[in-house]
ZAMARGU-4260 file (C-alpha; in steps of 0.2 Angstrom, whole numbers, plus 5000, padded with zeros to 4 digits):
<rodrens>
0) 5398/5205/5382 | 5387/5221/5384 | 5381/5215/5399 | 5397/5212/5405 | 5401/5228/5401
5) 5388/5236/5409 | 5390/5225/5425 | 5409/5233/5425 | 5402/5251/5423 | 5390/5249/5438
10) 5403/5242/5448 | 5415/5256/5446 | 5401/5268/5448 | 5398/5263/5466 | 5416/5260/5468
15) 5418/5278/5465 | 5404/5283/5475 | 5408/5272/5491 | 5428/5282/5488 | 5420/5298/5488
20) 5409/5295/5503 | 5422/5289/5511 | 5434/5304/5507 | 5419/5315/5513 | 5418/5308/5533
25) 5437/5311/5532 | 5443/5328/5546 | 5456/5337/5534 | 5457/5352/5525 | 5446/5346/5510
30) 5432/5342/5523 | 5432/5358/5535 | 5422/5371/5523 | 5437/5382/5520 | 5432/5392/5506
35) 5434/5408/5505 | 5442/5418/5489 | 5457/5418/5479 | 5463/5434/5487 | 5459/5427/5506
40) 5473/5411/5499 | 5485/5423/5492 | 5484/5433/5506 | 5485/5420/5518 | 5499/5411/5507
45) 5509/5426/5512 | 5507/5425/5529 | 5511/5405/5531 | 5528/5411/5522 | 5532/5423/5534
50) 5528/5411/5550 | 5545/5402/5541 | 5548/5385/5542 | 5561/5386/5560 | 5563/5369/5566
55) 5558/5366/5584 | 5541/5377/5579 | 5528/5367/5587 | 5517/5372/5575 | 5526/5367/5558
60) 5517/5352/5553 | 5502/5361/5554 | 5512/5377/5546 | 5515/5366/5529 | 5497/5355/5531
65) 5490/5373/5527 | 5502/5379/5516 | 5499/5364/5505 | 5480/5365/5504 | 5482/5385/5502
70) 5493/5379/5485 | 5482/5366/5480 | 5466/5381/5479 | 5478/5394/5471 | 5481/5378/5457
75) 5498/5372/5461 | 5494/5354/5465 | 5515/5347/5462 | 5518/5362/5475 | 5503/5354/5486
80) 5509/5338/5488 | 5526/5341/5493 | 5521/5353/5507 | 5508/5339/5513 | 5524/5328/5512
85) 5535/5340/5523 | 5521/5339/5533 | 5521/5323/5537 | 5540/5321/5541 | 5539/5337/5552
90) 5525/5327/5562 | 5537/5312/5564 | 5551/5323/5568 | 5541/5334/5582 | 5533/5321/5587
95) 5548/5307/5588 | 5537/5293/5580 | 5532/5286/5563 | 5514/5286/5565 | 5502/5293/5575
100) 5484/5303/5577 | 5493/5319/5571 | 5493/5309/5555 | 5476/5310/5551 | 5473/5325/5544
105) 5488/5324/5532 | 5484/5306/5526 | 5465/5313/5524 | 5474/5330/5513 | 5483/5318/5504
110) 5468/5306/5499 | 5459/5320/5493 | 5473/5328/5483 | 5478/5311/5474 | 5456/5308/5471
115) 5458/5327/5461 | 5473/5321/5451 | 5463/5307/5445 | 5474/5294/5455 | 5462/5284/5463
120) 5473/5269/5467 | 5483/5281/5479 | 5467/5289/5487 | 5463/5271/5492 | 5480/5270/5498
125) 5478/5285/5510 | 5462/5281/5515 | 5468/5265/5522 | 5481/5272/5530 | 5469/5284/5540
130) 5460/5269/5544 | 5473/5260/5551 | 5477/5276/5562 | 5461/5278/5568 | 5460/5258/5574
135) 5479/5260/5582 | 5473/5276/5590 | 5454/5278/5592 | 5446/5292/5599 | 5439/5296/5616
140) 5421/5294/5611 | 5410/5290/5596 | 5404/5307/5599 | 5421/5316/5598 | 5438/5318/5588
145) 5455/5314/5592 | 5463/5330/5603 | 5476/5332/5589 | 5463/5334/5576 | 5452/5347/5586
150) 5469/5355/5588 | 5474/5357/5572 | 5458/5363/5566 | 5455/5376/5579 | 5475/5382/5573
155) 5469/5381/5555 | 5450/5388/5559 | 5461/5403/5567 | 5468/5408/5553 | 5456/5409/5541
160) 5438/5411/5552 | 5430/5424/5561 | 5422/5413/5573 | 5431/5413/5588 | 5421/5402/5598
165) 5421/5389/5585 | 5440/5392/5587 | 5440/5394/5606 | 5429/5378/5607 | 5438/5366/5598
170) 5454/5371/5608 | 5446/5366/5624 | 5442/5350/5618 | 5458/5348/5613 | 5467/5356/5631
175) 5453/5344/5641 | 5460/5330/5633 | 5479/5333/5633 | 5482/5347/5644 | 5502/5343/5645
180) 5503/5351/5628 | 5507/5369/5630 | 5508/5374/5612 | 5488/5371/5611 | 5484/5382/5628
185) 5497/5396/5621 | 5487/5398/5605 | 5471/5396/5612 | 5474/5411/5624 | 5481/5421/5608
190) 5467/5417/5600 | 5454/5424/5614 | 5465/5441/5614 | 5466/5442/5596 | 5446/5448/5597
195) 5454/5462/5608 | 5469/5468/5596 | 5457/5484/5593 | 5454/5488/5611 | 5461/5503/5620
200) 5458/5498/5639 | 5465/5477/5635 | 5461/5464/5638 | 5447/5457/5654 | 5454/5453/5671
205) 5453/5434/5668 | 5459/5432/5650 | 5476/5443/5656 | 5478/5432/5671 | 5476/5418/5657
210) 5488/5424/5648 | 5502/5426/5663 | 5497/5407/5666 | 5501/5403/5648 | 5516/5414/5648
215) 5524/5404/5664 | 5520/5388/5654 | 5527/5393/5640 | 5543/5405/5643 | 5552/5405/5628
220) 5536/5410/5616 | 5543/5426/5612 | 5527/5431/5602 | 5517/5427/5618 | 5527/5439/5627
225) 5527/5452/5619 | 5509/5451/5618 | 5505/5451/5636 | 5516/5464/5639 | 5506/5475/5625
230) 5491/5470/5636 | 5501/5477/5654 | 5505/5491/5644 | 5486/5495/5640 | 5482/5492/5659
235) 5493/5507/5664 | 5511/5498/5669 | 5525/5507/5665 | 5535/5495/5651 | 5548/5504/5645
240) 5561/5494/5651 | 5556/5477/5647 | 5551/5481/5629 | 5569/5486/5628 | 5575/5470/5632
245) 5561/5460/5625 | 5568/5467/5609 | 5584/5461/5612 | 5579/5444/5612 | 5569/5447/5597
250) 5582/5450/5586 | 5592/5437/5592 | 5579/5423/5589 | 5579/5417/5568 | 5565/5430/5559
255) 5546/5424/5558 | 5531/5435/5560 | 5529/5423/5576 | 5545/5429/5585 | 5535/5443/5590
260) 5543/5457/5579 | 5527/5467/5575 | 5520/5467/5591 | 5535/5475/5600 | 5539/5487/5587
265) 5519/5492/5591 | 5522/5494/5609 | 5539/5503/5605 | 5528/5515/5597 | 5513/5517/5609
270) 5521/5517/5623 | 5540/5518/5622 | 5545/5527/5606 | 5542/5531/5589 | 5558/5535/5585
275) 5565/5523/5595 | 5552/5509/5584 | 5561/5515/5569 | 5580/5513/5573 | 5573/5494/5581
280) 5568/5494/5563 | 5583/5499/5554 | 5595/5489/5567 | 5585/5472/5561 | 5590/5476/5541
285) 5605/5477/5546 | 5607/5461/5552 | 5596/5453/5538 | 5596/5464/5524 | 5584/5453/5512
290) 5569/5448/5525 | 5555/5454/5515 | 5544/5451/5531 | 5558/5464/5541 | 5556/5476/5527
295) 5537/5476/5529 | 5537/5479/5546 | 5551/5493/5544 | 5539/5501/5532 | 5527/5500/5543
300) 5534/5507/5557 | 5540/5523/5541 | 5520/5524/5540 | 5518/5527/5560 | 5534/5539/5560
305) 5526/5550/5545 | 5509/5550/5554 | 5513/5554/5569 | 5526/5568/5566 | 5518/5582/5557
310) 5538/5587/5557 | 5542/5574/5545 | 5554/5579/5533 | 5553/5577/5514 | 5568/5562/5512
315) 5560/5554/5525 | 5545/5553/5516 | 5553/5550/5497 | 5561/5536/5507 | 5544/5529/5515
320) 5537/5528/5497 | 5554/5519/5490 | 5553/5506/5502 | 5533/5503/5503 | 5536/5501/5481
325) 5547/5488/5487 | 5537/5478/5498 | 5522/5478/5485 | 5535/5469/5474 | 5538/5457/5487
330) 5519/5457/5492 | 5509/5461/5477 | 5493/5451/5484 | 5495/5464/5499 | 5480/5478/5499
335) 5486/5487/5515 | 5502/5490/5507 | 5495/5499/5492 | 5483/5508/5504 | 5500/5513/5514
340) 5508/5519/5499 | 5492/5528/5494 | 5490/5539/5511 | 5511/5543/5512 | 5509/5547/5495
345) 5496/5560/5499 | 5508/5570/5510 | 5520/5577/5494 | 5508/5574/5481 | 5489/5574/5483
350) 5486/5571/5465 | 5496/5553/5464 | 5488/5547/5478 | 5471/5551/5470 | 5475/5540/5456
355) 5482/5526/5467 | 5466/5526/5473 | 5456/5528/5459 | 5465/5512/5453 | 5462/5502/5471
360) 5442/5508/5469 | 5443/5498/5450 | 5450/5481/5458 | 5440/5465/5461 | 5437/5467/5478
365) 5430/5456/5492 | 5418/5467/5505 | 5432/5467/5520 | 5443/5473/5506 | 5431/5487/5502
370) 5429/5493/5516 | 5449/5494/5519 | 5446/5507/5501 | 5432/5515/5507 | 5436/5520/5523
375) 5454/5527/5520 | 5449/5536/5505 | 5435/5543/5513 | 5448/5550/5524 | 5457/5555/5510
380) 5444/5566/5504 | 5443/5574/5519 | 5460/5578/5525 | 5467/5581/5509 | 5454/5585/5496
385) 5444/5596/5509 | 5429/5584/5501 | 5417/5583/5513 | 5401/5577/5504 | 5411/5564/5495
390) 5422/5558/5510 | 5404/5555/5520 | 5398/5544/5505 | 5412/5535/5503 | 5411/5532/5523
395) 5392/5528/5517 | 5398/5514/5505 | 5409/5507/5518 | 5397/5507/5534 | 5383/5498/5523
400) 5391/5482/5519 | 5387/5471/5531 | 5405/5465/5535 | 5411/5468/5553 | 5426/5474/5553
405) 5438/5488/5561 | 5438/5499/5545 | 5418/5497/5545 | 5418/5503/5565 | 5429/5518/5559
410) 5419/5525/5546 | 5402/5525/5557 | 5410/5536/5571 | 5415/5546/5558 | 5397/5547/5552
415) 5390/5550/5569 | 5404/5564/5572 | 5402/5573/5555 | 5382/5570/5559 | 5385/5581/5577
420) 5396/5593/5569 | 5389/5611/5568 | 5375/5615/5551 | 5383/5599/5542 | 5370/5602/5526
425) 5368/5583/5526 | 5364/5580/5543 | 5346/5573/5541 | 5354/5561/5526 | 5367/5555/5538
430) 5352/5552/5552 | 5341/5543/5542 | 5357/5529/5533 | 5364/5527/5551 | 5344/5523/5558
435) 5344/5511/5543 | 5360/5504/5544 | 5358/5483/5544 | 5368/5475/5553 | 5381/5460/5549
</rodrens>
């Protein structure tokens, strides 16, 4: 009988292990080394929201495949699996058929989410369903993926890597392989630009002829638009007009962070109007008075009116800070927003915004995220607390992490202006941290 036993126990034992193994040469989600931290999920939890769930988005099976993963890491595993279920039927319905390669990473998510619950029967299950996909529809090679699966992970890597190759790679393979599909060339050129966002002078000659390609291929991709007009914009063309009629057709179309709504109120106000930004805004509220994604981007575009109108009147700015304490209700993961609320705050009373900031310095905070404090309250200091010393080491603190980033770019031209400016008394301490500065 104890041998029996025994026999039984080494036999689920392997069991276990040939399931695991199995589950481990899966492509999904569970397999891809996403791990970044708590606040990254929420973060990106936030945005995946905000992309909405429009039907007709190319993109929605992948939207909820991520969304469901994102849930299962933040601990809500019921939450989980029905978004991996949503994701499935969005793939039938986009896709007008039952099965497919699509399929592979959502059966792979779901093997792995019902392994975590303890419910190895319906692992098994899923396992022999990706099987069975990967038979009916086999790859090109031993050596390569299936091009939906190389899609989806360069859509999913996008959102949560700084690896743009990786990214840009993965996209190719998949465009090589099924070049009809337009969604995958439109979001492959984004991507490519997005590693331009900061740049004054745009993007290179043959990413924006890229661009127009993937614009005539795709033209009803509103947030593609109004991205490659930005980029004609940057390049000198007078765009005026267009934006003015671009936005028309943004506020017609359902409210997404992919409709293109940011963007254009950007180039409203680097190239159109402030002013002009702001009634954009104001008209969108109207319309939908209880899109928390509108309201962030009408308190954004508050932020730009206060910073760069030195005019700005008090109500304007008392109405700034009422509706940026809104949007941190409404996105209370959200650093920028509590940085935003911190800097307005500063223009009618210094002292509060001190203490907003002392309170951001005291959080649990990731580098990129400390960098984002850093830097803006080392600007802080200096514009408002006429603190030099203590706004060039908090620039300090932000340039030695070893995190690219925008905000890390910012505070070492500041370093090297304030290290060029007149007698600065710590000049040669300036010299010597820049000459020692590692890099990321």
């Amino acid at each position: 009988m104890e041998e029996d036993e025994e026999g039984r126990r080494r036999s689920a034992a392997q069991s276990q292990t040939t399931l695991v193994s199995k589950l481990e040469a899966l492509q999904c989600h569970f397999t891809w080394d996403l791990v970044p931290s708590k606040n990254t999920f929420l973060r990106l939890r936030d945005m995946l929201v905000d992309i909405g769930t429009e039907e007709g988005n190319s993109w929605l099976g992948h939207i909820y495949n991520l969304r469901g993963f994102v849930q299962y890491k933040l601990g809500f595993t019921q939450d989980a699996q029905s978004f991996f279920n949503k994701a499935a039927e969005a793939f039938r319905q986009m896709r007008k058929a039952d099965d497919g390669p699509w399929l592979v990473v959502n059966y792979g998510n779901l093997a792995w989410l019902h392994h975590h619950l303890g419910d190895q029967a319906e692992s098994e299950a899923y396992l022999s369903k990706v099987e069975a996909l990967m038979k009916k529809h086999p790859s090109p090679s031993q050596d390569e993926l299936h091009a939906e699966i190389y899609a989806e992970k360069a859509w999913t890597l996008m959102k949560l890597s700084t690896d743009g190759e990786l990214v840009a790679g993965y996209f190719q393979k998949a465009i090589r392989m099924q070049p009809d599909m337009v969604e995958w060339n439109t979001s492959h050129v984004l991507g490519l630009a997005s590693a331009f966002k900061n740049s004054d002078t745009g993007l290179e000659a043959d990413l924006l002829e890229k661009m127009r390609v993937a614009k005539e291929q795709d033209p009803e991709n509103l947030y593609l638009a109004v991205h490659y007009l930005e980029q004609r914009a940057k390049k000198g063309e007078r765009v005026e007009d267009e934006t003015r009629e671009l936005a028309k057709k943004v506020l017609r179309n359902p409210v997404s962070s992919y409709s293109g709504w940011k963007a254009i109120q950007r180039v409203y106000r680097n190239y159109v109007s402030v002013d002009e930004a702001l009634d954009l805004a104001e008209e969108a509220l109207e319309h939908h008075p209880d899109e928390r994604y509108l309201k962030r981007c009408a308190a954004l575009t508050l932020k730009w009116k206060i910073f760069w109108d030195s005019r700005t009147q008090k109500s304007m700015i008392d109405r700034a800070i009422r509706l940026h304490q809104e949007v941190i209700t409404l996105y209370p993961d959200s650093l920028f927003v509590k940085v935003d609320l911190a800097n307005i705050s500063a223009k009618s009373n210094p002292a509060v915004a001190e203490q907003m900031y002392q309170e951001l310095l005291k959080s649990d905070l990731e580098p990129a995220d400390k960098q984002l404090i850093y830097n803006n309250y080392a600007r802080h200091l200096n514009y408002k607390q006429r603190d030099l010393n203590k706004s060039i080491h908090y620039h300090m603190k932000a340039a030695a992490i070893p995190h690219q980033s925008h905000n890390r770019e910012s505070s070492i031209k500041s370093l090297e202006r304030f290290k060029n400016k007149g007698r600065n008394p710590m000049r040669r301490e300036i010299e010597e941290f820049l000459e020692n500065l590692q890099e990321p």
